[in-house]
RODRENKE-25905 format. One record per residue (C-alpha): residue number from 1; residue in one letter; x, y, z. Coordinates in Angstrom, 1 decimal, padded with zeros to 4 digits. Example, Ala and Ser with C-alpha at 12.3 -4.5 7.8 and 13.67 -1.06 7.14 Angstrom:
<banus>
(banu 1, A, (012.3, -004.5, 007.8))
(banu 2, S, (013.7, -001.1, 007.1))
</banus>
This chain:
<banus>
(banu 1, X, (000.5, -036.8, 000.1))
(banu 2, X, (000.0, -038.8, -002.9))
(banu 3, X, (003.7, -039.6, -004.4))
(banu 4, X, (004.8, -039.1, -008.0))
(banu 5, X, (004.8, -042.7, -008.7))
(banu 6, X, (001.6, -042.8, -008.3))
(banu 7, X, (000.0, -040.5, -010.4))
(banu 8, X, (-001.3, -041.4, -013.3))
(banu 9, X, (-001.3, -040.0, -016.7))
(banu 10, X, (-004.2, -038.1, -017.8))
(banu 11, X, (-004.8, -036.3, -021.3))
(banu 12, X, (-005.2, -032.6, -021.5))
(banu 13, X, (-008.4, -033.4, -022.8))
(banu 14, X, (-009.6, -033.8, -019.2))
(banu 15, X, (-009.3, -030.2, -019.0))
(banu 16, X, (-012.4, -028.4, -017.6))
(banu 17, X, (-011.5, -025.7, -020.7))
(banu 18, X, (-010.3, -028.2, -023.5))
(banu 19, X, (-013.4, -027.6, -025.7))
(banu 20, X, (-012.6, -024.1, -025.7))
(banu 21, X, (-009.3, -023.6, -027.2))
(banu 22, X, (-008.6, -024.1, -030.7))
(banu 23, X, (-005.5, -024.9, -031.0))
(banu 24, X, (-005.3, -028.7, -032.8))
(banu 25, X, (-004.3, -031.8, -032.2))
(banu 26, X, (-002.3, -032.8, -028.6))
(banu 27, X, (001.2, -033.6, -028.9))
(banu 28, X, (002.7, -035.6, -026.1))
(banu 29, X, (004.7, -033.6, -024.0))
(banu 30, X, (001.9, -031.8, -023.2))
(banu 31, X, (000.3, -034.7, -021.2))
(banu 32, X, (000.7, -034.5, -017.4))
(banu 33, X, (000.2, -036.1, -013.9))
(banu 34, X, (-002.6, -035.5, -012.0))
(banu 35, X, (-002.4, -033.1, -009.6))
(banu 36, X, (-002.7, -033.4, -005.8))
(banu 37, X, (-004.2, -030.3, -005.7))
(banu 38, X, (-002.4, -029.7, -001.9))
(banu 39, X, (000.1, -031.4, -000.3))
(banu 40, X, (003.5, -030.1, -000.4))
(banu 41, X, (001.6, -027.4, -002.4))
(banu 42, X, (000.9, -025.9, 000.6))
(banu 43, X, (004.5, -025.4, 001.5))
(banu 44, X, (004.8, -024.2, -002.0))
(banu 45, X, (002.0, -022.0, -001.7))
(banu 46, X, (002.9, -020.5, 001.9))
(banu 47, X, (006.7, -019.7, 000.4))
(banu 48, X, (005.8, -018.7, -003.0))
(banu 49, X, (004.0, -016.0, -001.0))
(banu 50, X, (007.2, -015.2, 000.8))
(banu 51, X, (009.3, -014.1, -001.8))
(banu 52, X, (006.1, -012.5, -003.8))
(banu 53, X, (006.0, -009.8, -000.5))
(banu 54, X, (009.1, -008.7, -001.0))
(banu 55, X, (008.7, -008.6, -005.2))
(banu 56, X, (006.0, -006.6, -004.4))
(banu 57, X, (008.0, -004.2, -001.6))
(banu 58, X, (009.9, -003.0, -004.6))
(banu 59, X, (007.3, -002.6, -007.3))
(banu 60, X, (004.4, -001.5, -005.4))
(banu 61, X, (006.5, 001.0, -003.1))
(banu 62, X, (008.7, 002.8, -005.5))
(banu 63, X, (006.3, 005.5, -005.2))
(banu 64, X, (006.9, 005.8, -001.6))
(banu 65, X, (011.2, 005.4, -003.1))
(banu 66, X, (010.6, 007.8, -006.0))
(banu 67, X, (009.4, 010.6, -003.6))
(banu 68, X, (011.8, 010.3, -001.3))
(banu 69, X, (014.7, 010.3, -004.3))
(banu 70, X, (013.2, 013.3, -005.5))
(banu 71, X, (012.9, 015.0, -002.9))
(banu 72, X, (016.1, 015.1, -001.6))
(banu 73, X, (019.8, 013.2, -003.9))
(banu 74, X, (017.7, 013.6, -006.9))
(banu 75, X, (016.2, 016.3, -006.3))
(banu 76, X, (016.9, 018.1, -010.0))
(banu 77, X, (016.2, 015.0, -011.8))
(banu 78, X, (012.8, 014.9, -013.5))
(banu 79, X, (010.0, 012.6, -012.3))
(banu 80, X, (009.9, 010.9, -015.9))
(banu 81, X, (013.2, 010.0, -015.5))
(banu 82, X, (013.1, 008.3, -011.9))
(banu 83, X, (010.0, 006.9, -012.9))
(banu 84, X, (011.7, 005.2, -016.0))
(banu 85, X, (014.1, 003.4, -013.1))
(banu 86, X, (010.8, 001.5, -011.4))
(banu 87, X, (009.4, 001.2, -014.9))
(banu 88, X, (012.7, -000.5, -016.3))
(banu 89, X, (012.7, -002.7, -013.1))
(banu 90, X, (008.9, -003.7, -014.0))
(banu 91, X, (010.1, -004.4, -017.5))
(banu 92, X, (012.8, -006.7, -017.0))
(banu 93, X, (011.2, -008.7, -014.4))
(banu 94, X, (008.8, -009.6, -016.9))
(banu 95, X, (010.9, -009.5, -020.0))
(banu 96, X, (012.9, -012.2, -018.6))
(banu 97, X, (010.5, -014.6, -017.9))
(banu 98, X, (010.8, -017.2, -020.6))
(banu 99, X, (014.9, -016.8, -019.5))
(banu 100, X, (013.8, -017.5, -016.4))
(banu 101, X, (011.8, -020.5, -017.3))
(banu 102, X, (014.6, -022.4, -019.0))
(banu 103, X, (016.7, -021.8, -016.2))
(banu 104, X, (014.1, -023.3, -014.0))
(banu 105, X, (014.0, -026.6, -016.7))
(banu 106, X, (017.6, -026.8, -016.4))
(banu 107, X, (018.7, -025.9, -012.8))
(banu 108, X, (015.4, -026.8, -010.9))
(banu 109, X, (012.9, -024.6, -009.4))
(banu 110, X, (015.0, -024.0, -006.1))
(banu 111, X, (017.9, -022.9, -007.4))
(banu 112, X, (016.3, -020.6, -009.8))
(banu 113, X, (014.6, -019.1, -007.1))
(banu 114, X, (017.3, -018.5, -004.7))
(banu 115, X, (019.4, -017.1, -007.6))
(banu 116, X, (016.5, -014.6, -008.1))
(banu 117, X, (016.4, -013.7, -004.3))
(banu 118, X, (020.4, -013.0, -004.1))
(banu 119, X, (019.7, -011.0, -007.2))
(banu 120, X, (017.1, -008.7, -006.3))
(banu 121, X, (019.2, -008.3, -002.6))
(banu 122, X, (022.6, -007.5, -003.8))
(banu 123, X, (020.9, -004.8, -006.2))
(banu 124, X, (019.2, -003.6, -003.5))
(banu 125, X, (022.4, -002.4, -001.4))
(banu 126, X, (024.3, -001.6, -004.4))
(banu 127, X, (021.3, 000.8, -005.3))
(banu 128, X, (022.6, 002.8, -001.5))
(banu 129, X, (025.9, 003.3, -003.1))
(banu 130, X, (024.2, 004.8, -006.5))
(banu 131, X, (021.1, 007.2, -005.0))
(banu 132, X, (022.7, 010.2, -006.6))
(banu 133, X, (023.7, 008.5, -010.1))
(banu 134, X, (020.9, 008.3, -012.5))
(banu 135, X, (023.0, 005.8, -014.6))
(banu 136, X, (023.7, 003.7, -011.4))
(banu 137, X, (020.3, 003.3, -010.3))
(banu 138, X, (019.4, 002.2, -013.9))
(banu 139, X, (021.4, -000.6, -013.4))
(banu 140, X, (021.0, -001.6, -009.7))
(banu 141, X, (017.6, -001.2, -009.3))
(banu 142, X, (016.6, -001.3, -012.8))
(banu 143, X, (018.5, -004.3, -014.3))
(banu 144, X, (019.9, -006.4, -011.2))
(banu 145, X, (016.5, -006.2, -009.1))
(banu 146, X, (014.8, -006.6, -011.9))
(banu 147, X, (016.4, -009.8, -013.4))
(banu 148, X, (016.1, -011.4, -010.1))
(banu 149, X, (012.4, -010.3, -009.7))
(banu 150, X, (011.9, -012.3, -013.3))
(banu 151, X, (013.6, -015.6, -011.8))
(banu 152, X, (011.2, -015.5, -008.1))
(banu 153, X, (008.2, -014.3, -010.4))
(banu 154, X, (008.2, -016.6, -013.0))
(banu 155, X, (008.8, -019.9, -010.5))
(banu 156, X, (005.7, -018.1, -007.9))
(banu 157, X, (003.4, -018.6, -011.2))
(banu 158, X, (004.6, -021.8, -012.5))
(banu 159, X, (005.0, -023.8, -009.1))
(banu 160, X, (001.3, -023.4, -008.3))
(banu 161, X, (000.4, -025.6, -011.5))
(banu 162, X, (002.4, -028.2, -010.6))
(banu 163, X, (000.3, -029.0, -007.1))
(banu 164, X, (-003.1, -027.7, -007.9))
(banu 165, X, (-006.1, -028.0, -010.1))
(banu 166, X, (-009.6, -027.5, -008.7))
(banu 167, X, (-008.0, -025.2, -006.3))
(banu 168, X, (-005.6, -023.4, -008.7))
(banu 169, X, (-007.4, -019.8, -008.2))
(banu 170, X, (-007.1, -019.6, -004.3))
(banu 171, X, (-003.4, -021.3, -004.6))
(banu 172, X, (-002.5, -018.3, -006.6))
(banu 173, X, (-004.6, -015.7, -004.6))
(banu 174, X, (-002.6, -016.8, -001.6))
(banu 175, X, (000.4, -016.5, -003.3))
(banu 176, X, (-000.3, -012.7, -004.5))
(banu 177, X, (-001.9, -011.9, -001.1))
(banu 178, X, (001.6, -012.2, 000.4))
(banu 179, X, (002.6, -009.8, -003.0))
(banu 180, X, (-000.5, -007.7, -001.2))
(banu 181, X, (000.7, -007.9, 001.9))
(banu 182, X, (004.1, -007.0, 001.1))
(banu 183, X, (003.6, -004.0, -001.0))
(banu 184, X, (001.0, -002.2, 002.2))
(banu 185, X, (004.1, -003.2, 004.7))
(banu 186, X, (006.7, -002.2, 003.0))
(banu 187, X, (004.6, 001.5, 002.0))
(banu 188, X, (004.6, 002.6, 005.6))
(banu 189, X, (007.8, 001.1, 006.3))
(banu 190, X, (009.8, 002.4, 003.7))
(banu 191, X, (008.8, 006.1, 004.2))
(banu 192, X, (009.6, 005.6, 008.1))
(banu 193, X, (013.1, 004.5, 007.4))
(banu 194, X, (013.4, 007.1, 004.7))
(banu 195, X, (012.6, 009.6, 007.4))
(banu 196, X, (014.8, 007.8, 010.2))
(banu 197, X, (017.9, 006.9, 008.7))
(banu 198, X, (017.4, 007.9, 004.8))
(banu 199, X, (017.3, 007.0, 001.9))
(banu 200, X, (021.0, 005.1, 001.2))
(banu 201, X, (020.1, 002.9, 004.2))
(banu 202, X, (016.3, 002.3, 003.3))
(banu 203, X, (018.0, 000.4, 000.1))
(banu 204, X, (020.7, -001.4, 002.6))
(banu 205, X, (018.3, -002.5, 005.2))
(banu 206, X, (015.5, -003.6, 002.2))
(banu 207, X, (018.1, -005.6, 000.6))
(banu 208, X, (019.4, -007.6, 003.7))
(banu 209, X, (015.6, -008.2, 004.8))
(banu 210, X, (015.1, -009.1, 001.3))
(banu 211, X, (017.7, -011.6, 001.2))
(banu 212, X, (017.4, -012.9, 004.9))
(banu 213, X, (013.9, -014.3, 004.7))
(banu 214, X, (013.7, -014.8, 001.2))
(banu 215, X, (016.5, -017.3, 000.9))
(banu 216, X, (014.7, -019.9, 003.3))
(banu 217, X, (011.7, -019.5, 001.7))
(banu 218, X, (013.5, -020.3, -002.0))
(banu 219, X, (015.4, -023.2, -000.5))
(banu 220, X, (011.5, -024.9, 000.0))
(banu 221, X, (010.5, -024.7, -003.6))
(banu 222, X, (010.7, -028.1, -005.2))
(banu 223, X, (009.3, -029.7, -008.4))
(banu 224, X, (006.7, -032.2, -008.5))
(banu 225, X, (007.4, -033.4, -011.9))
(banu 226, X, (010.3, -032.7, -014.1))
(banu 227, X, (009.9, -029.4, -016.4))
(banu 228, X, (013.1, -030.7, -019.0))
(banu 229, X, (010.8, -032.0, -021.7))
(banu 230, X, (008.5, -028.7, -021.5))
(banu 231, X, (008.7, -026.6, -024.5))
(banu 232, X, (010.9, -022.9, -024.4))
(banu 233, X, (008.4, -021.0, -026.6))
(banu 234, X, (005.2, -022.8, -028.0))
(banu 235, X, (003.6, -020.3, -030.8))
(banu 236, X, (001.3, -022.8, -031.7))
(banu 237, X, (-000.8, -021.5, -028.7))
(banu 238, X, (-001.2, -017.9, -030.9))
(banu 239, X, (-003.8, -020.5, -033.1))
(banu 240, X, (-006.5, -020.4, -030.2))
(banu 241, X, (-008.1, -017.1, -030.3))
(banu 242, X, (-008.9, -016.7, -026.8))
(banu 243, X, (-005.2, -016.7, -026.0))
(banu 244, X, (-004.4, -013.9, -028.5))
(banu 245, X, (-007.6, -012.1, -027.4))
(banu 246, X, (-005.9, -012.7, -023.8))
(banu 247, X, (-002.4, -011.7, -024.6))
(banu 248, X, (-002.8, -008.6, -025.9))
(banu 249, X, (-005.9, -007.5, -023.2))
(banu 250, X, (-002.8, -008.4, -020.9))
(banu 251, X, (-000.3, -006.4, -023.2))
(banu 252, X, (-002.2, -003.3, -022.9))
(banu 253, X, (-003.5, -003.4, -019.7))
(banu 254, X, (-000.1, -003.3, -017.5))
(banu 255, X, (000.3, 000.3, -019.3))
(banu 256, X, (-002.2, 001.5, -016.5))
(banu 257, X, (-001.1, -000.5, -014.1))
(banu 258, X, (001.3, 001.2, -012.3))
(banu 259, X, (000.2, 004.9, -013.2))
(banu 260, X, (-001.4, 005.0, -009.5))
(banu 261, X, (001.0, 004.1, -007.4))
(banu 262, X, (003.6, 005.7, -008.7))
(banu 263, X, (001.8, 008.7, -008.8))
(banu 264, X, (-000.5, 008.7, -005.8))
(banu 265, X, (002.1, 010.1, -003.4))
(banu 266, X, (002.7, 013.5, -005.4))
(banu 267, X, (-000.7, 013.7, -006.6))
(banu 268, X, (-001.5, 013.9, -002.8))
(banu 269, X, (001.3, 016.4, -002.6))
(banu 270, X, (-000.3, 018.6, -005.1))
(banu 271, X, (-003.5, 018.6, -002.9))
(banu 272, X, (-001.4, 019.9, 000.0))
(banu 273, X, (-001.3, 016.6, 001.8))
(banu 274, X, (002.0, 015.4, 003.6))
(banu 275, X, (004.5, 012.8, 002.5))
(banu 276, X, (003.4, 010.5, 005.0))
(banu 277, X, (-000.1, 011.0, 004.0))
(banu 278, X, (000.8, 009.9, 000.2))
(banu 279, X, (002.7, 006.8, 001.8))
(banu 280, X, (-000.4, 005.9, 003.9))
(banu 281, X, (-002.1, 006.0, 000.5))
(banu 282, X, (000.1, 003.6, -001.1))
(banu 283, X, (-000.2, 001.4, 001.7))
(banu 284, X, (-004.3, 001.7, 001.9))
(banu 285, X, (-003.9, 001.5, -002.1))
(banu 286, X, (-001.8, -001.6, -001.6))
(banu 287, X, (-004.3, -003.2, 001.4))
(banu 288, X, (-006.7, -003.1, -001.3))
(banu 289, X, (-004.5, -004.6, -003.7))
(banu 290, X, (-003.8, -007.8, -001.3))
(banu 291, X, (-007.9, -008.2, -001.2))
(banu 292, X, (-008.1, -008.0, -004.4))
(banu 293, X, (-005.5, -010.7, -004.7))
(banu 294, X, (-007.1, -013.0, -002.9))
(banu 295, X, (-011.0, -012.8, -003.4))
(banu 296, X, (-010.1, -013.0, -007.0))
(banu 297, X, (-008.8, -016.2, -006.3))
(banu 298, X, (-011.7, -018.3, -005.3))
(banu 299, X, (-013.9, -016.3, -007.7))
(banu 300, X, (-012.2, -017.2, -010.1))
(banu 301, X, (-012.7, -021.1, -008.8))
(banu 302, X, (-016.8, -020.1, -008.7))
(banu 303, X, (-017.7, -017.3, -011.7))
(banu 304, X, (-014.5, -018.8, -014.0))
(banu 305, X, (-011.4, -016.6, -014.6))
(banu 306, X, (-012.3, -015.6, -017.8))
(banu 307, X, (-015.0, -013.5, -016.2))
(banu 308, X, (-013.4, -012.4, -013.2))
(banu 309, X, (-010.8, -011.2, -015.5))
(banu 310, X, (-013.6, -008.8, -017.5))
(banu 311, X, (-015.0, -007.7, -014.2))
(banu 312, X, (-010.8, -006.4, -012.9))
(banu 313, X, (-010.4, -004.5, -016.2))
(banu 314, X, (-014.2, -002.2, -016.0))
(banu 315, X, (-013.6, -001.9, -012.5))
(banu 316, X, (-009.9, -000.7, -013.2))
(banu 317, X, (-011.1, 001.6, -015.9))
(banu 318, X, (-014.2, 002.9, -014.4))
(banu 319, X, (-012.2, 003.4, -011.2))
(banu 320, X, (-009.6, 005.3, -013.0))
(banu 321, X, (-011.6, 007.5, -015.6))
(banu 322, X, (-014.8, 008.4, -013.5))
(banu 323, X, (-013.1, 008.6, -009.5))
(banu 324, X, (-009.7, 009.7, -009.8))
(banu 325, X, (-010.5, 012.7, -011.8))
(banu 326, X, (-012.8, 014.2, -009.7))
(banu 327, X, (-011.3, 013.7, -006.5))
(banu 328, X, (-009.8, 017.1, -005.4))
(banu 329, X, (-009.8, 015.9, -001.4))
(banu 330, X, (-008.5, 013.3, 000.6))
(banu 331, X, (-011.7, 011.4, 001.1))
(banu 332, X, (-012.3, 010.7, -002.8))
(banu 333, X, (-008.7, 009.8, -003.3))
(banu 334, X, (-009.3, 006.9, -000.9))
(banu 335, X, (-012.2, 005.7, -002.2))
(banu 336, X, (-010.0, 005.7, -005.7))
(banu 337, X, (-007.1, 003.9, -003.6))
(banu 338, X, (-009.9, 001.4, -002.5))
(banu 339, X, (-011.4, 000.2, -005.7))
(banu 340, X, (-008.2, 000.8, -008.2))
(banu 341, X, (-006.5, -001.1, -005.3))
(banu 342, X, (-008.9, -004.3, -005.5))
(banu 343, X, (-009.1, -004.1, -009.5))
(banu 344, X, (-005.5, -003.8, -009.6))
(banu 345, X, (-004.2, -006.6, -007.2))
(banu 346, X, (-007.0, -008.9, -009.0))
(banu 347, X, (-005.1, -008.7, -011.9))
(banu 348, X, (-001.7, -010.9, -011.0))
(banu 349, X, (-004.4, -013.6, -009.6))
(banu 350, X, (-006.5, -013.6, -012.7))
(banu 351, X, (-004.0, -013.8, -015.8))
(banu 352, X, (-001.9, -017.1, -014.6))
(banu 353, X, (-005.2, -018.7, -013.8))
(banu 354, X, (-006.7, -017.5, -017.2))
(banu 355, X, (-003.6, -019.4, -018.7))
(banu 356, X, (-004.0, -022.5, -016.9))
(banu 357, X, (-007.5, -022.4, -017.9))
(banu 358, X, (-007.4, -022.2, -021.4))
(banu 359, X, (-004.6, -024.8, -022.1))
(banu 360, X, (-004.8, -027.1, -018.7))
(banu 361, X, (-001.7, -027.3, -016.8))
(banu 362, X, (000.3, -029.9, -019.2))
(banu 363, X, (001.0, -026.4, -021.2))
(banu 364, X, (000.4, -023.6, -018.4))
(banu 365, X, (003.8, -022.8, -017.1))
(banu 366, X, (004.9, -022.1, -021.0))
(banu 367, X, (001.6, -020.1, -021.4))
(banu 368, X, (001.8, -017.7, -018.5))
(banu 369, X, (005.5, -017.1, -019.2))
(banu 370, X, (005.0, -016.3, -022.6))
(banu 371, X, (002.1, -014.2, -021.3))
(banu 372, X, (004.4, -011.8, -018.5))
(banu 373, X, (006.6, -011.8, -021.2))
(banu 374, X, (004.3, -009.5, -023.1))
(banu 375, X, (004.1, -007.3, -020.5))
(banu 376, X, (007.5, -006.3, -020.8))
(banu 377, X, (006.6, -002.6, -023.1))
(banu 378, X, (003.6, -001.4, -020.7))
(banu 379, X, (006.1, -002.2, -017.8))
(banu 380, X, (008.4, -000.2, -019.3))
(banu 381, X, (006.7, 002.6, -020.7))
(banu 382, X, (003.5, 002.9, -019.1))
(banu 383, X, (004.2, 005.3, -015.6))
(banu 384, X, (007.0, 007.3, -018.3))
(banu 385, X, (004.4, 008.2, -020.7))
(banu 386, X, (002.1, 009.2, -017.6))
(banu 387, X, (005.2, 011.0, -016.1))
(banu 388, X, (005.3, 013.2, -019.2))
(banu 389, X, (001.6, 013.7, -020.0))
(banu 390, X, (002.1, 015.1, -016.2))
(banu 391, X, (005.4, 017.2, -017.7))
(banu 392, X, (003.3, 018.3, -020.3))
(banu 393, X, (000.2, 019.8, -018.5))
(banu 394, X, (002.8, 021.9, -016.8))
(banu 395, X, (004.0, 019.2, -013.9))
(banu 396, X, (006.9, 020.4, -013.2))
(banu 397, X, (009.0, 021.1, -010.2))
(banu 398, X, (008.1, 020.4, -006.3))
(banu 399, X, (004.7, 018.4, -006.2))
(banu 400, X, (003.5, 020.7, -004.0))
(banu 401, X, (003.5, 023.1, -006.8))
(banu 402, X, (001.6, 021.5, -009.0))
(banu 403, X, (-002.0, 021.2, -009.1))
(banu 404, X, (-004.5, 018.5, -010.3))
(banu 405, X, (-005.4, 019.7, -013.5))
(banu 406, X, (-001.7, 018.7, -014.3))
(banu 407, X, (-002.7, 015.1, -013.6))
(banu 408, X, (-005.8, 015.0, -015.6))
(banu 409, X, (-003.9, 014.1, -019.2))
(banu 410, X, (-002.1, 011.4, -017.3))
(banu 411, X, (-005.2, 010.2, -015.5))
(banu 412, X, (-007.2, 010.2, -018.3))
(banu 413, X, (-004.4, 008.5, -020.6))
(banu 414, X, (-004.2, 005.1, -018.1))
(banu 415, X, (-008.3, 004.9, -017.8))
(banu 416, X, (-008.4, 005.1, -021.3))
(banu 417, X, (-005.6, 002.4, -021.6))
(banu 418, X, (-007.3, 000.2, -019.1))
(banu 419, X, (-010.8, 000.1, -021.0))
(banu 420, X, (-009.2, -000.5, -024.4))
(banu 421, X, (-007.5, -004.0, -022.5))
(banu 422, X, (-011.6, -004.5, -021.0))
(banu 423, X, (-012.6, -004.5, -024.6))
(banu 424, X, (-009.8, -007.6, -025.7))
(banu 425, X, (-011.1, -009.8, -022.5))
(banu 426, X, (-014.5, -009.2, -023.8))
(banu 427, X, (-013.3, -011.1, -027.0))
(banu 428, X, (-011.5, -013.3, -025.3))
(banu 429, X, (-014.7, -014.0, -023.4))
(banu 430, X, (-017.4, -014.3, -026.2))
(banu 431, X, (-014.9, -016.3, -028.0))
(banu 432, X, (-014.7, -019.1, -025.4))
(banu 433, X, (-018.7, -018.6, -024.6))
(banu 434, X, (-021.2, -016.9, -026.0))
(banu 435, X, (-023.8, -017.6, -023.5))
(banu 436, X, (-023.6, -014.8, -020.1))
(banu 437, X, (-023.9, -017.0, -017.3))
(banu 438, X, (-021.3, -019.8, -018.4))
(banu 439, X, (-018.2, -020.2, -016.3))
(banu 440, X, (-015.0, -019.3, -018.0))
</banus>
């Protein structure tokens, strides 16, 4: 592997996207070394992917948790209000992020990592002492996990850019394939040991499995080059109007995000359909989402991430406004599961790699921090609002008593979200390129 003494300096004028952003003159510190694009990186890669499964175990399965909360220690709690627990744990472990990033300048990538591991454990097993205390689980699962889910994110997206260039896109695919993987694991397996054991010692074991593989994984994450002269907060990058066009697509489109798998579990209910069969949803939801994850990747290498971006977003809305409606039986609902599931997992490959595209990688890690950072509000209030649209329409009560005219608003709210965030990528698009077939 080529060392760091002997990289050389190149400008970030070399960058593939330079003569697309508009953002002025180069200062210095944003020069950096070329790239080995593998390596170590592979190492990076392989436990980058690690720790993203069991990010992804928690975000992507609190469906699968939520269920099981309400249906049995929080049972007279509303499902607005459990929601808002995953949706506060989404929220700060994107909210964090430029926290997160100065930590990793002035402790190293390593020890931020591990920090974020022990975090996102410890909360975990305190969360089995707190299952029937709202307040409790607000802070467990809510704060703790979620700070520590800021510090392992925020070094999975940043470490990448450090060891790869011309193979950035399936670097990152493979990292949010193990976020894939992870998240249609953990689905079944978190309703089995709900049903086994329950739901105090799902949290327990979650947490020690959490921390037991994810520590060793952490202690593997080094930095090729040193971050300390990277800036906190750059908002000169706001000057390029791709990146604002970016930004906000990004902004509004994690408001839809989560909407289905949060709610696929008692929408499934509501069609008479078992609790194991919403879990196997989830998990054939969250299948999807790990091929989406990684075939975004290497498109983005081929079509440009710009595009492949434009493509996740109409296929998330379309997915979400003309399928889910409509789909009153189990066979529909997987074909929904299917394509929301692909669009959806595309969506953490694509935005780091749109980043890293516009501004090169001298600037990336500051970009796609600042990026997840606005995230933060349709973390936190995007499956709440959902939860009471569904409150609203008369959701109410047992899932089994609903029906699925009670999900329509809710539906209809998070399509419509996703193809308002379509229409900002198009900008950002046409604003790098005008012409259709140009890679961006």
């Amino acid at each position: 592997m080529t060392t760091i003494t002997q990289l050389q300096q190149v400008e970030l004028k070399d960058s593939p996207m330079s003569s697309t952003n508009d953002i002025g003159d180069l200062e210095p510190h944003f020069s950096t070394t070329a790239i080995p694009d593998g390596g170590y990186g592979w190492i990076i890669v392989f436990c980058a992917a690690i720790t993203t499964f069991w990010i992804n175990a928690m975000i992507n399965c609190w469906g699968v948790l939520q269920s099981a909360l309400l249906s049995s220690t929080m049972s007279h709690s509303p499902a607005s209000t459990v929601s808002f627990i995953g949706s506060l744990n989404l929220a700060c472990g994107v909210g964090f992020g430029l926290f997160a990033t100065r930590a990793a300048r002035s402790f190293g990538s390593k020890t931020t990592a591990m920090s974020g591991i022990l975090l996102m454990g410890v909360g975990q097993i305190a969360a089995s002492f707190s299952t029937r205390n709202i307040a409790g689980m607000f802070v467990t699962i809510g704060l703790v996990v979620g700070v520590g889910m800021s510090a392992v994110y925020t070094i999975s997206n940043a470490l990448p850019v450090q060891y790869f260039s011309g193979r950035l896109g399936l670097a990152n695919g493979l990292v949010k394939l193990g976020g894939g993987i992870g998240g249609t694991v953990m689905a079944v397996a978190l309703q089995a040991l709900v049903d086994r054991v329950g739901i105090e010692w799902t949290f327990r074991i979650q947490g020690c499995m959490t921390i037991a593989t994810g520590l060793p994984a952490a202690w593997f994450m080094r930095d090729l080059t040193s971050t300390r002269n990277t800036p906190f907060v750059d908002f000169s990058m706001f000057r390029s109007r791709a990146f604002v066009a970016v930004f906000v697509a990004g902004a509004i489109g994690t408001f839809a995000l989560f909407v289905p798998p949060y709610y696929l579990p008692l929408f499934a209910q509501s069609l008479g359909l078992s609790s194991s069969t919403g879990a196997t949803l989830v998990a054939a939801f969250n299948l999807c989402n790990a091929i989406g994850r990684f075939v975004s990747g290497p498109l983005c290498d081929k079509i440009g991430p710009t595009n492949t971006f434009l493509i996740t977003m109409i296929l998330n809305a379309v997915s979400m406004l003309a399928i889910w409606p409509v789909s009153n039986t189990l066979a529909p609902l997987v074909v929904f599961a299917a394509i929301n599931g692909i669009a959806n997992g595309s969506y953490f490959t694509v935005v780091p790699t749109v980043a890293a595209s516009i501004f090169g990688p001298g600037r990336a890690a500051v970009a796609m921090s600042m990026s997840v950072t606005g995230w933060t509000v349709g973390y936190l209030l995007g499956a709440p609002i959902a939860g009471y649209l569904l409150q609203a329409a008369g959701g109410k009560g047992k899932a089994e008593s609903m029906n699925i005219e009670a999900f329509r608003p809710a539906i209809f709210y998070a399509g419509g979200v996703a193809l308002v965030s379509s229409l900002f990528v198009f900008i950002a698009r046409v604003s790098m390129a005008k012409q259709v077939g140009r890679k961006v």
